[in-house]
Residue, then its C-alpha position, 0 to 999 in steps of 0.5 A: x500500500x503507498x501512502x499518498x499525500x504526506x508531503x511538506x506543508x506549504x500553506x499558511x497557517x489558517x483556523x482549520x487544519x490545511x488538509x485532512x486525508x482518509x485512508x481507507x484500508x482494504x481490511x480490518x485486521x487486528x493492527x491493521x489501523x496501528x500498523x498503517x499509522x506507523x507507516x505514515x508516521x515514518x512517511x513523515x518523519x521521512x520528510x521531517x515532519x513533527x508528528x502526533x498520533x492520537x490514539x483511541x486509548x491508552x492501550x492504544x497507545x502503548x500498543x502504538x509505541x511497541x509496534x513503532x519499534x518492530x512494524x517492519x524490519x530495520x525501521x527505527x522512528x524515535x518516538x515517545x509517549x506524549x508527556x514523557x520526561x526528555x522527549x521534546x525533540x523527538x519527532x514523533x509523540x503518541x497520546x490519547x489524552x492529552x492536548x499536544x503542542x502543533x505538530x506537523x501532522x496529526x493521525x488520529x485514531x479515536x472515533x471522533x475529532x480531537x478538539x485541537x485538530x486545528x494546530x497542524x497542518x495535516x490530518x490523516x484519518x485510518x478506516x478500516x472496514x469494521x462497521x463502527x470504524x466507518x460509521x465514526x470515519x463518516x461522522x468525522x468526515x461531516x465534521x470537517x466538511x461542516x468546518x469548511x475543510x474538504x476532505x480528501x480519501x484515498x481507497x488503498x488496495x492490498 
């Protein structure tokens, strides 16, 4: 699966996030969402962007920050837990109920919008194809059209 879309921001700050992207997977997998979410992260650390994964949980997250270390052979992402001690340069920060400085890019795990979407540049939203991951994907996606921000999918196959 290729990611497309991660790329520098170059719009100017704005109230609302500059772009939001949904990714629909072609499965629902156990960690297929997680490790999806790991390869954009590494897309855009790739591209030296700050970024923030909010997960749906704190299981979530502590799921996030092992599979980050093992997604796929030979990657290292230096990441964290959002809040941890001596982590402010990493580039990449995993939470689930905090309210995290801007970042870059924002991929977001839990079924609704975070309230401070707005301080990034990038949204990217993970769907899969369990029925409640799409039903939430969709209300999230009348959310940002209702927000004036036309959101843009990306059907990946397998």
């Amino acid at each position: 699966m290729v990611a497309p879309g991660i790329e520098p921001p170059t719009a100017p700050a704005r109230p609302y996030a500059a772009r939001v992207d949904f990714y629909v997977l072609p499965a629902s997998g156990k960690n297929e969402r997680l490790v999806f979410a790991c390869r954009l992260a590494e897309k855009a650390f790739d591209l030296g962007q700050r970024t923030y994964i909010h997960a749906e949980s704190e299981e979530q997250s502590t799921q996030l920050d092992n599979l980050l270390w093992t997604f796929r052979q030979g990657s290292f992402l230096p990441h964290a837990l959002y809040g941890a001690e001596n982590d402010d340069e990493l580039p990449i920060h995993i939470g689930w109920q905090s309210e995290p400085e801007a970042y870059d890019v924002l991929i977001n795990l839990a079924p609704k919008v975070p309230a401070f979407f707005d301080r990034f540049a990038r949204v990217a939203e993970i769907v899969d194809t369990d029925e409640s991951v799409k039903q939430a994907a969709r209300e999230r996606f009348r959310f940002y059209r209702e927000h004036g921000i036309t959101p843009e999918s990306h059907t990946l196959e397998s």
